[in-house]
PDB file of N, H, CA, C and O in Angstrom:
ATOM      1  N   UNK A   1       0.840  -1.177   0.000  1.00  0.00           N
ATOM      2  CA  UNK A   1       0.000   0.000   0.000  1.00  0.00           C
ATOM      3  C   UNK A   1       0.883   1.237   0.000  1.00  0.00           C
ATOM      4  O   UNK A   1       2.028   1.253   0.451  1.00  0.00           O
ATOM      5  N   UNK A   2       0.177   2.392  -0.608  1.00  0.00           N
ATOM      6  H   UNK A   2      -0.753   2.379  -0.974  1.00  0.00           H
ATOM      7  CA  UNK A   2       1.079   3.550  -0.488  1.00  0.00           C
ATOM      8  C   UNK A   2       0.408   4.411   0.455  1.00  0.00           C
ATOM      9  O   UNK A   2      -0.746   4.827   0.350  1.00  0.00           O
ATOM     10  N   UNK A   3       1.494   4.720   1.688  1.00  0.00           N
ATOM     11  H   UNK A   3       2.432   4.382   1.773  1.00  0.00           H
ATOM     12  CA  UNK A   3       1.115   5.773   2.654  1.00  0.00           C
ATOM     13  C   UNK A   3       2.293   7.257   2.144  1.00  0.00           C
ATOM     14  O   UNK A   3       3.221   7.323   1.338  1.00  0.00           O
ATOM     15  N   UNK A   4       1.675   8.243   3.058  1.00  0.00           N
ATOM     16  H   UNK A   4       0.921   8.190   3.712  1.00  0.00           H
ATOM     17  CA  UNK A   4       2.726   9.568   3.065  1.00  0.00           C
ATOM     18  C   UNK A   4       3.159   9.153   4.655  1.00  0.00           C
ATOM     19  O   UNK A   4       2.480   8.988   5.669  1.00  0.00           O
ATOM     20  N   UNK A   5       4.487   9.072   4.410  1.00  0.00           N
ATOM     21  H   UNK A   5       5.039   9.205   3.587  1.00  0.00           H
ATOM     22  CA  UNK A   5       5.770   9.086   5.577  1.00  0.00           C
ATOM     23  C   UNK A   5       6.267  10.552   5.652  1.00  0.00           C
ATOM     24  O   UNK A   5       7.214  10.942   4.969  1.00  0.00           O
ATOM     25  N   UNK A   6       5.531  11.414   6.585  1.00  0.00           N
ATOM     26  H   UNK A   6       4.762  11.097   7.140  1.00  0.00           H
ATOM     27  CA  UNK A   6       6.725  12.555   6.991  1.00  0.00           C
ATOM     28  C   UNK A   6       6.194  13.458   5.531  1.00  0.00           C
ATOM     29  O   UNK A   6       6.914  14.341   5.064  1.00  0.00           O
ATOM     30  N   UNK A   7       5.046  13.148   5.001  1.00  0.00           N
ATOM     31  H   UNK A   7       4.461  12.431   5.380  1.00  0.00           H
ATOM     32  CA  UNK A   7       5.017  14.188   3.489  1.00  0.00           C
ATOM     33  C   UNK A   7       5.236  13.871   2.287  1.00  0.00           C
ATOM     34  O   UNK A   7       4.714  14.518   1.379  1.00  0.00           O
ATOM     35  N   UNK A   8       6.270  12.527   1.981  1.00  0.00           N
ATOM     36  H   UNK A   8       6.694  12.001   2.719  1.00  0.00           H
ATOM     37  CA  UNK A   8       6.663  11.781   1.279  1.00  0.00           C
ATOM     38  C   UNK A   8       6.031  10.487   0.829  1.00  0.00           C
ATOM     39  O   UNK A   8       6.321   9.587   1.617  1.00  0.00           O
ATOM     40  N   UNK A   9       5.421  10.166   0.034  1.00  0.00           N
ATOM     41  H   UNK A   9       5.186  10.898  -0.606  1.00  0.00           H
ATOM     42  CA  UNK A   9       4.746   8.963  -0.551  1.00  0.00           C
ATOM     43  C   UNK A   9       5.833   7.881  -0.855  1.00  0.00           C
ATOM     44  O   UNK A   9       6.792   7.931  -1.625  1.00  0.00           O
ATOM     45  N   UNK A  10       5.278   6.610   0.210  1.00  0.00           N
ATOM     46  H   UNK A  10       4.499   6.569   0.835  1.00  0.00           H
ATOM     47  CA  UNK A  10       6.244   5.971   0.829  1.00  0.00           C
ATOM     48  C   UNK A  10       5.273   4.527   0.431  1.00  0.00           C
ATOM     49  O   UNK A  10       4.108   4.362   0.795  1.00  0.00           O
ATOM     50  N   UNK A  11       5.831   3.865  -0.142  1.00  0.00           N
ATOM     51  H   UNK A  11       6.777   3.999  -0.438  1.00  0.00           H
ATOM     52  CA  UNK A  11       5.581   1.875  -0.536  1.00  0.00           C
ATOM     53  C   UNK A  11       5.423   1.347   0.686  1.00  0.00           C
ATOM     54  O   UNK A  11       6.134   1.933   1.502  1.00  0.00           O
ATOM     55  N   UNK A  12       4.819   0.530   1.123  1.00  0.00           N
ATOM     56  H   UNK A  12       4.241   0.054   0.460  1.00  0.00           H
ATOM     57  CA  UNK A  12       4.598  -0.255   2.535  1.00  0.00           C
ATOM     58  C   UNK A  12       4.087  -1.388   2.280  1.00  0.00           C
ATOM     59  O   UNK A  12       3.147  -1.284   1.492  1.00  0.00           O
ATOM     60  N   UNK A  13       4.403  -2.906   2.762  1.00  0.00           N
ATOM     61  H   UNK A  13       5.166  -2.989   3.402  1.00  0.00           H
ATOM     62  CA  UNK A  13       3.739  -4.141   2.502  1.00  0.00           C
ATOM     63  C   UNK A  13       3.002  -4.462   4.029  1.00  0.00           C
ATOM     64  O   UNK A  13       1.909  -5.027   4.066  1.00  0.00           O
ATOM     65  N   UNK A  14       3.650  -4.081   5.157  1.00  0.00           N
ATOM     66  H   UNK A  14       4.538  -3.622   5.127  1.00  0.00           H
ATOM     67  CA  UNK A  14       3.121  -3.919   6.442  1.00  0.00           C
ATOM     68  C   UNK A  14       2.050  -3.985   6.446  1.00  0.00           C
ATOM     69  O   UNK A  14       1.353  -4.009   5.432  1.00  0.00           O
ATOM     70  N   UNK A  15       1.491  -4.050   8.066  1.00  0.00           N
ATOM     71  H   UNK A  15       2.057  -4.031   8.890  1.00  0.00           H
ATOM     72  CA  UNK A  15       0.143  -3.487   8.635  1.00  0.00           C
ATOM     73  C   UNK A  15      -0.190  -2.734  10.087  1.00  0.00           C
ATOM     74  O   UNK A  15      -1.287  -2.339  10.483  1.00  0.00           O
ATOM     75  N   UNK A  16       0.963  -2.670  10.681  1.00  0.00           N
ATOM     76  H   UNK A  16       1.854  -2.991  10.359  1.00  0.00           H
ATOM     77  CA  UNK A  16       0.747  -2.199  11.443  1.00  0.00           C
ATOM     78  C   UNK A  16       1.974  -1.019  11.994  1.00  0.00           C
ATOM     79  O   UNK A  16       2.943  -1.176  11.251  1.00  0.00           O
ATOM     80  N   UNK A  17       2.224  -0.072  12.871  1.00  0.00           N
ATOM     81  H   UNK A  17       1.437   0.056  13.474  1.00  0.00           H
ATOM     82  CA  UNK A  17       2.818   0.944  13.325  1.00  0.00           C
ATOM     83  C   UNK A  17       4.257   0.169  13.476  1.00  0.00           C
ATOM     84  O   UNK A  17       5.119   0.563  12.691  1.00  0.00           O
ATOM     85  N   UNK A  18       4.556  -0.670  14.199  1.00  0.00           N
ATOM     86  H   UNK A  18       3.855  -0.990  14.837  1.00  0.00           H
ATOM     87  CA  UNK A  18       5.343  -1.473  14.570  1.00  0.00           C
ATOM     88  C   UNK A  18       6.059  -2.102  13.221  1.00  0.00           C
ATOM     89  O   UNK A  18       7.289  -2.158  13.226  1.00  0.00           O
ATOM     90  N   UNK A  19       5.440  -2.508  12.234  1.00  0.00           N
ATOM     91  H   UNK A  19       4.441  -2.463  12.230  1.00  0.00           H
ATOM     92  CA  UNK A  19       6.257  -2.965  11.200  1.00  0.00           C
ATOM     93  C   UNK A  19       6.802  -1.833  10.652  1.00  0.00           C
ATOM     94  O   UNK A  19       8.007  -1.702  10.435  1.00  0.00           O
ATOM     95  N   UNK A  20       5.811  -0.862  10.376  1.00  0.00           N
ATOM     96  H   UNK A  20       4.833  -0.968  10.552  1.00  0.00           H
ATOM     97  CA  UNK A  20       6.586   0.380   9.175  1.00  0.00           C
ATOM     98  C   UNK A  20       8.060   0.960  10.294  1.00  0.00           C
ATOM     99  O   UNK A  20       8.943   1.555   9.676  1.00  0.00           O
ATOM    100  N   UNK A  21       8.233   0.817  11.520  1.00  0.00           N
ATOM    101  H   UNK A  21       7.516   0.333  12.022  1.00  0.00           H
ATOM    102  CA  UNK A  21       9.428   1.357  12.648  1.00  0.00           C
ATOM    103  C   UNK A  21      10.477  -0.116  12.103  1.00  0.00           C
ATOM    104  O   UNK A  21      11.616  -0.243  11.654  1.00  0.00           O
ATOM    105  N   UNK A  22       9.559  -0.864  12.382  1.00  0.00           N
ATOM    106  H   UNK A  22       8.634  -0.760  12.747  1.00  0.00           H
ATOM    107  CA  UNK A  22      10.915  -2.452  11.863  1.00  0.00           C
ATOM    108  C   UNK A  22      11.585  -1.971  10.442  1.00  0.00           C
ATOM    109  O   UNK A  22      12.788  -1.715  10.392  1.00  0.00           O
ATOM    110  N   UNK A  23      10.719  -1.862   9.273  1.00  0.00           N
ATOM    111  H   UNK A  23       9.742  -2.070   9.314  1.00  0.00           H
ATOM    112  CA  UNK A  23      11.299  -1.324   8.301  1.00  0.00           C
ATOM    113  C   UNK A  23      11.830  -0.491   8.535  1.00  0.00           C
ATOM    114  O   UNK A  23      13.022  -0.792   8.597  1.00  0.00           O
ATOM    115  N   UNK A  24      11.638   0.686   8.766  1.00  0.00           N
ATOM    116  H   UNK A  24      10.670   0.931   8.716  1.00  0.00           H
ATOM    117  CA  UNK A  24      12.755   1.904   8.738  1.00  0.00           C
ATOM    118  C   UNK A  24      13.598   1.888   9.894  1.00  0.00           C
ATOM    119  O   UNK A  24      13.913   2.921  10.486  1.00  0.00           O
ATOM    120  N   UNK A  25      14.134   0.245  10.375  1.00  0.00           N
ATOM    121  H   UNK A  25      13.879  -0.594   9.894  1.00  0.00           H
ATOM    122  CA  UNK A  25      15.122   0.215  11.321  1.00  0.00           C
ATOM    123  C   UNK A  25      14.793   1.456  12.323  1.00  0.00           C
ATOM    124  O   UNK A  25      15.737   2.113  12.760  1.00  0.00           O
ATOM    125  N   UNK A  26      13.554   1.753  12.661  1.00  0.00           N
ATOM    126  H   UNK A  26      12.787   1.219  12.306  1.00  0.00           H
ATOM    127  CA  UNK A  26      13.759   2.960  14.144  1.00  0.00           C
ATOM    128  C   UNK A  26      13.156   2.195  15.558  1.00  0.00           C
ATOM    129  O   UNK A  26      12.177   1.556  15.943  1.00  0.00           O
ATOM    130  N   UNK A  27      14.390   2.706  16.018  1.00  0.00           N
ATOM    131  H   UNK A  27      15.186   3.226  15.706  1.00  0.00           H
ATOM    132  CA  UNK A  27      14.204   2.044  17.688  1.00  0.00           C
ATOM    133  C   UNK A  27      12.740   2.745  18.003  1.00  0.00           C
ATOM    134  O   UNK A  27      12.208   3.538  17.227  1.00  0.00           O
ATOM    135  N   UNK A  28      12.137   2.300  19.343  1.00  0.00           N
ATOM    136  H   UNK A  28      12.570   1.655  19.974  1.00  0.00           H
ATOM    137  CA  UNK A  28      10.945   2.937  19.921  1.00  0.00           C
ATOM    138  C   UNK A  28      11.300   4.101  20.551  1.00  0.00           C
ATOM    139  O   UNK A  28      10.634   5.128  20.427  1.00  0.00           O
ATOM    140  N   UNK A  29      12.334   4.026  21.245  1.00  0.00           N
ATOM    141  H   UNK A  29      12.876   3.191  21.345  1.00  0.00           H
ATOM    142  CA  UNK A  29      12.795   5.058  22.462  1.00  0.00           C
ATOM    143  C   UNK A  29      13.272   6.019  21.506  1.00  0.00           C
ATOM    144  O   UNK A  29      14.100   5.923  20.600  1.00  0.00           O
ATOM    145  N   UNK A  30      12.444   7.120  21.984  1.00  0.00           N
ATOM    146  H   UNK A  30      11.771   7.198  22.720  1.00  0.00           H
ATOM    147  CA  UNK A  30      12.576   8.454  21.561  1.00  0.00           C
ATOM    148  C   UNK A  30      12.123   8.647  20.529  1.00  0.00           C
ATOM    149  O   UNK A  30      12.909   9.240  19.790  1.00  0.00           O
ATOM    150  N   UNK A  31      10.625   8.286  19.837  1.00  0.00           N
ATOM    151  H   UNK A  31       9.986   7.804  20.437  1.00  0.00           H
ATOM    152  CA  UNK A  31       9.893   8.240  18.990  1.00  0.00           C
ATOM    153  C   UNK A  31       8.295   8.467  19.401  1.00  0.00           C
ATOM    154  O   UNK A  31       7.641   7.892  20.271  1.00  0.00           O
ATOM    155  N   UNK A  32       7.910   9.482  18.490  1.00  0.00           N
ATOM    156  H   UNK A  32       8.441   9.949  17.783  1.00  0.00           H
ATOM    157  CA  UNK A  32       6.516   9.303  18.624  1.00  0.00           C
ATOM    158  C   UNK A  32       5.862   9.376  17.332  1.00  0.00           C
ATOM    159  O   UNK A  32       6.307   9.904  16.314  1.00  0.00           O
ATOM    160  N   UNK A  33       4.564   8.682  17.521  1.00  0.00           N
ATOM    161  H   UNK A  33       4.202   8.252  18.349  1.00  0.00           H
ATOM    162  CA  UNK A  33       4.137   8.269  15.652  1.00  0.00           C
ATOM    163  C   UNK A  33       3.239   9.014  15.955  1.00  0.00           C
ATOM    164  O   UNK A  33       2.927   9.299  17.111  1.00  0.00           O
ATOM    165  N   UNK A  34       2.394   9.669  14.330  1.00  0.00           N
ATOM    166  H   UNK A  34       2.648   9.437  13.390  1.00  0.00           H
ATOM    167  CA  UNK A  34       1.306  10.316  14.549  1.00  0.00           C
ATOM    168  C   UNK A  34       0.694   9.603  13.179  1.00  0.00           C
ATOM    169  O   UNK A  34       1.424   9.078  12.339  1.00  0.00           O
ATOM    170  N   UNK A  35      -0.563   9.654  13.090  1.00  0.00           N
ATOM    171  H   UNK A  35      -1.156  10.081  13.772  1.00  0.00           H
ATOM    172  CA  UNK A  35      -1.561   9.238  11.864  1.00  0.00           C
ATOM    173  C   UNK A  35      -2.401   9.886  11.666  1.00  0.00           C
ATOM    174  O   UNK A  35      -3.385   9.374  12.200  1.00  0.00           O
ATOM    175  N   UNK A  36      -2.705  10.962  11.085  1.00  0.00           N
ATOM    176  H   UNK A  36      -1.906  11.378  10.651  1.00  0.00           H
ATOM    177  CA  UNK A  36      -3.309  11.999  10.423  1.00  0.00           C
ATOM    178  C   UNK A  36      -3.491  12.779  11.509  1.00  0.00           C
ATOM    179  O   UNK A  36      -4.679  13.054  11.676  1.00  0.00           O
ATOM    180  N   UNK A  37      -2.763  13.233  12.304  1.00  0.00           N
ATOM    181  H   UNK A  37      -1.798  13.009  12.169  1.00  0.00           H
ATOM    182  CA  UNK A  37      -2.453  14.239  13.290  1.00  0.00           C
ATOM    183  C   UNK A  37      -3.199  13.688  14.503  1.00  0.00           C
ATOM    184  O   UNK A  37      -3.834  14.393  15.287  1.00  0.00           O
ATOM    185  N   UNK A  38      -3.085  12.564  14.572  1.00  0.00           N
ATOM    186  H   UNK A  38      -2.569  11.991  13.935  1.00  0.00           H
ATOM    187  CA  UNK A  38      -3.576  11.860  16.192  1.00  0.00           C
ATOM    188  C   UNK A  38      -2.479  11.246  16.579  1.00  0.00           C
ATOM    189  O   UNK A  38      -2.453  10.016  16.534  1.00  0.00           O
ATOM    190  N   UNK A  39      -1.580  11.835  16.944  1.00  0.00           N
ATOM    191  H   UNK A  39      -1.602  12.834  16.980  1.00  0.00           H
ATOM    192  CA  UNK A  39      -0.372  10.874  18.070  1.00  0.00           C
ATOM    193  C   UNK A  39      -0.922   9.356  18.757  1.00  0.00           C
ATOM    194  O   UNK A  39      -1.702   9.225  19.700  1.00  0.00           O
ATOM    195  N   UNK A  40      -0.441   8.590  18.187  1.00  0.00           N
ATOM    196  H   UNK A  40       0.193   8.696  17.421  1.00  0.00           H
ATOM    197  CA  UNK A  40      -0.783   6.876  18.698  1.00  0.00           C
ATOM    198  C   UNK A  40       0.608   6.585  19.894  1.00  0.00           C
ATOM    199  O   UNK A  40       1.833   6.638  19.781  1.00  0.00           O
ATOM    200  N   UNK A  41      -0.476   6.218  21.202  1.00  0.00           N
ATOM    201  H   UNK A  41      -1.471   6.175  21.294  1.00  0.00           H
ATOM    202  CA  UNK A  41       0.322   5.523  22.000  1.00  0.00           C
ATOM    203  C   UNK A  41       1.188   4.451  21.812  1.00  0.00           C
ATOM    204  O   UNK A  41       0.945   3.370  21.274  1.00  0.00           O
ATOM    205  N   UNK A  42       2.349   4.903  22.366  1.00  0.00           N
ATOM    206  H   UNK A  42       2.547   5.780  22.803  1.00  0.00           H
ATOM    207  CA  UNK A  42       3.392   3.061  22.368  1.00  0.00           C
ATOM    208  C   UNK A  42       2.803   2.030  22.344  1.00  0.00           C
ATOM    209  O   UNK A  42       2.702   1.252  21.395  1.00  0.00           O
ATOM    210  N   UNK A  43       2.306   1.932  23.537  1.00  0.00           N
ATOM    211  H   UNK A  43       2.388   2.564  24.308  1.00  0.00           H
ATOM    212  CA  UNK A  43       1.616   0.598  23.567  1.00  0.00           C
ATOM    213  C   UNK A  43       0.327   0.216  22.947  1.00  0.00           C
ATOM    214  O   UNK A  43      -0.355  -0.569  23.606  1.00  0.00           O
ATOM    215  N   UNK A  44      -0.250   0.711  21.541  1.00  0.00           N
ATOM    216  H   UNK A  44       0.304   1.349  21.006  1.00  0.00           H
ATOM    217  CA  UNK A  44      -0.901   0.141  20.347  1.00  0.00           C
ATOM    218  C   UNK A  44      -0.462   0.025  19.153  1.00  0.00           C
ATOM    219  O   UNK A  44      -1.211  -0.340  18.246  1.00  0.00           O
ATOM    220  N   UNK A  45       1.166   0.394  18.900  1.00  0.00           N
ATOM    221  H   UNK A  45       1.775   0.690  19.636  1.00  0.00           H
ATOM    222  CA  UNK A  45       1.981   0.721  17.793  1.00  0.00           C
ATOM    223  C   UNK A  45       2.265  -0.678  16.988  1.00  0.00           C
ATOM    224  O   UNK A  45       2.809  -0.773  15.888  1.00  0.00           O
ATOM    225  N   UNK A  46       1.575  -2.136  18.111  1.00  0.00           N
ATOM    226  H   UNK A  46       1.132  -2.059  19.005  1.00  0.00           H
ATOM    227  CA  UNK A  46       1.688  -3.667  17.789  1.00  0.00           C
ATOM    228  C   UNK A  46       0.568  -4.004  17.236  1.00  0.00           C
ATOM    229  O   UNK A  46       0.400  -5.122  16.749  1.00  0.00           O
ATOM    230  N   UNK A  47      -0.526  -2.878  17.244  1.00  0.00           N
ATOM    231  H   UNK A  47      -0.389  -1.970  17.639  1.00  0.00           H
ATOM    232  CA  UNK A  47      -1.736  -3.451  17.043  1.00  0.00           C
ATOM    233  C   UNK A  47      -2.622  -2.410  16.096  1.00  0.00           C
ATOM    234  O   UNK A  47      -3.748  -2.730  15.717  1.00  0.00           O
ATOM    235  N   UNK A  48      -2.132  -1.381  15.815  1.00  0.00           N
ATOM    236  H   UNK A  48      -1.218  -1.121  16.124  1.00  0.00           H
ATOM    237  CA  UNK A  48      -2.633  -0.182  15.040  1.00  0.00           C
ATOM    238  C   UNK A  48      -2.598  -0.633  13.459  1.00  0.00           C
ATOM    239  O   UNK A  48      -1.476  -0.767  12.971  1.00  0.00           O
ATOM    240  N   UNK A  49      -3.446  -0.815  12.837  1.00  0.00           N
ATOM    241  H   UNK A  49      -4.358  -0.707  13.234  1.00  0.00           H
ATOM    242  CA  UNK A  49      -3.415  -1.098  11.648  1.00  0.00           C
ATOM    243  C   UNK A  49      -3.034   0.810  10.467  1.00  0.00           C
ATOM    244  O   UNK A  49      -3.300   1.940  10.875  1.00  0.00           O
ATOM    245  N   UNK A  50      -2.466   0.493   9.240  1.00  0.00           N
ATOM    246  H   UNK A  50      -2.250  -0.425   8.908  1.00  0.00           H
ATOM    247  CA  UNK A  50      -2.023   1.731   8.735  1.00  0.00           C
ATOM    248  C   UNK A  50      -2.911   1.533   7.821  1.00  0.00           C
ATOM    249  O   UNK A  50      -3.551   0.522   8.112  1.00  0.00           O
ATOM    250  N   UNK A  51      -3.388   2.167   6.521  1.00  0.00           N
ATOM    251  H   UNK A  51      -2.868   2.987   6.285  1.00  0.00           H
ATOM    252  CA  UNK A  51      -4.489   2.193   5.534  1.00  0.00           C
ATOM    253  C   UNK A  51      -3.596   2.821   4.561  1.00  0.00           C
ATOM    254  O   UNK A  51      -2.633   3.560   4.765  1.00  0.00           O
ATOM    255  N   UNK A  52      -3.992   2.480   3.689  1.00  0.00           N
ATOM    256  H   UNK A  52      -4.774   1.880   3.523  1.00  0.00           H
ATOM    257  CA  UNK A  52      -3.884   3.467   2.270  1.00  0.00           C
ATOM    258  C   UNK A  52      -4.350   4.853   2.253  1.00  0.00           C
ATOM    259  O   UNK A  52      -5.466   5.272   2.559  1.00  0.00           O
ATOM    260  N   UNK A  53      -3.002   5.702   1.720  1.00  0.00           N
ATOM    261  H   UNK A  53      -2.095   5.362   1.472  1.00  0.00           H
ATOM    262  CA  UNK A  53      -3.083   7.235   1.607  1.00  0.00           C
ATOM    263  C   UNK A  53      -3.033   7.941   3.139  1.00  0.00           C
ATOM    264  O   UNK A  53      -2.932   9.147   3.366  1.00  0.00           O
ATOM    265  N   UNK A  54      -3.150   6.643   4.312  1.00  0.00           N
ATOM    266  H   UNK A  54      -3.232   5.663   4.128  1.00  0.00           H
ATOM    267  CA  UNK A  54      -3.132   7.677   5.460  1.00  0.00           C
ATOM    268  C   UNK A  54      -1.558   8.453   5.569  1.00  0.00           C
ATOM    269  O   UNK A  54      -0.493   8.156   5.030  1.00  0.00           O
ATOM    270  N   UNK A  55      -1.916   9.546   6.490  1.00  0.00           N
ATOM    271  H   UNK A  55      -2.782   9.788   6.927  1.00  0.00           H
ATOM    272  CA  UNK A  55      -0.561  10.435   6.716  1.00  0.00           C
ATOM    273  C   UNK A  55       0.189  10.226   8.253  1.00  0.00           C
ATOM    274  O   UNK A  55      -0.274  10.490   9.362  1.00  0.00           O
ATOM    275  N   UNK A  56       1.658   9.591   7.848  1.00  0.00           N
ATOM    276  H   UNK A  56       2.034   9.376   6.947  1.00  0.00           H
ATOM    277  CA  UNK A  56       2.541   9.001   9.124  1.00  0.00           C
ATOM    278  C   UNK A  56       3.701   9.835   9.444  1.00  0.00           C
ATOM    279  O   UNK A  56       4.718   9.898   8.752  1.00  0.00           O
ATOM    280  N   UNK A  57       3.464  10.543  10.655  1.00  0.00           N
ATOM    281  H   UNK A  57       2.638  10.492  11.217  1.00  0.00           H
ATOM    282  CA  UNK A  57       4.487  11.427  10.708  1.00  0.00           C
ATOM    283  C   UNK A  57       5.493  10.574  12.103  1.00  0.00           C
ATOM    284  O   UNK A  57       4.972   9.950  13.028  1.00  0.00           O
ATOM    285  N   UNK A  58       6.579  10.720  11.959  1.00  0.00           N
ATOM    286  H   UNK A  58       7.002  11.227  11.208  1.00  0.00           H
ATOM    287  CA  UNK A  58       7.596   9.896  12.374  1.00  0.00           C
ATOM    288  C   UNK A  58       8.397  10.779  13.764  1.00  0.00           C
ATOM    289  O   UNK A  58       9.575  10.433  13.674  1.00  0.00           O
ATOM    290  N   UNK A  59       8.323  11.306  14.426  1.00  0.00           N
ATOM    291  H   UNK A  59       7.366  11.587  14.499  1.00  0.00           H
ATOM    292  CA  UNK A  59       9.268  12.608  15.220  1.00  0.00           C
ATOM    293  C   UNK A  59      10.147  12.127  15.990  1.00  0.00           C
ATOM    294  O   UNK A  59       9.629  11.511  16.921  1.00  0.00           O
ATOM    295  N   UNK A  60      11.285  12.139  16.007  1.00  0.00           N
ATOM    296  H   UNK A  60      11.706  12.639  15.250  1.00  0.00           H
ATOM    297  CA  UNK A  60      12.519  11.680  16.955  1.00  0.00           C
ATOM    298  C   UNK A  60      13.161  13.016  17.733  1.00  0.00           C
ATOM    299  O   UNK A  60      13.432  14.112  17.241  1.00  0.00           O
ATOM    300  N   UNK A  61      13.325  12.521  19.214  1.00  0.00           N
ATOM    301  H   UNK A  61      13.105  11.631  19.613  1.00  0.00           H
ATOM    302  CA  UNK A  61      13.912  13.222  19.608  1.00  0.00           C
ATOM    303  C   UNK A  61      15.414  13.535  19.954  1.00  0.00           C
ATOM    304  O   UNK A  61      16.122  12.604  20.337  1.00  0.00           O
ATOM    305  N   UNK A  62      16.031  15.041  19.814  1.00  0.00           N
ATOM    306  H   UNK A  62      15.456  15.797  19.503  1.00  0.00           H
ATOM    307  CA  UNK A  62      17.540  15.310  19.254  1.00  0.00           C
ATOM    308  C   UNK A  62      17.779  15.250  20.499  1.00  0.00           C
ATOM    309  O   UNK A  62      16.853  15.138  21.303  1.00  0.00           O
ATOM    310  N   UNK A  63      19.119  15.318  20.898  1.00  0.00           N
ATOM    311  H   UNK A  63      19.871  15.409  20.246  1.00  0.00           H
ATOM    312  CA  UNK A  63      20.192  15.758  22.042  1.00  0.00           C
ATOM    313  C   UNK A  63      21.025  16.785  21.460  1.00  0.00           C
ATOM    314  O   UNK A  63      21.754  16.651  20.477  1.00  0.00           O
ATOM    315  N   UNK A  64      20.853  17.804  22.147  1.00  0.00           N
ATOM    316  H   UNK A  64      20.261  17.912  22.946  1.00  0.00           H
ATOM    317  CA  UNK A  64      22.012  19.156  21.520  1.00  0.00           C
ATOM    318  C   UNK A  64      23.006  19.161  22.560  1.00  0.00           C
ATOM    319  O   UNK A  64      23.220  18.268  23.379  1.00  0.00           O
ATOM    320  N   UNK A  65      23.632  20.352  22.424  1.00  0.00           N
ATOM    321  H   UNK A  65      23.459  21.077  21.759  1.00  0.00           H
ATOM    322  CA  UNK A  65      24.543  20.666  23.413  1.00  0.00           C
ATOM    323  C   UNK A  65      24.904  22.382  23.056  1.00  0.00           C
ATOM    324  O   UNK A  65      25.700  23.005  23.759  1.00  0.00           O
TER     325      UNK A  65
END
């Protein structure tokens, strides 16, 4: 299915929050997912199904100095 990742129209065979993070190799810690501007809790990211055309915004958090 094709979702927008971050704005970007992005290929996905997945189904859930948790696979599209496996694919793009991103750890959990220090991540928060959003799906059409509803921030999804950690703990449904195993069970959240993704759809076609929905919008997945990805946000990691930096360490500056």
């Amino acid at each position: 299915m094709k979702i927008y990742l971050n704005d970007k129209l992005f290929e996905f065979d997945g189904r859930h929050i948790q696979d599209l993070l496996d694919v793009l190799q991103k750890e959990s810690s220090g991540v928060a997912v959003a799906i059409d501007q509803n921030i999804i809790p950690r703990s449904v990211w195993a069970t959240t199904d993704l759809f076609a055309s929905c919008r997945v915004f990805i946000f990691e958090s930096i360490a500056g100095g």
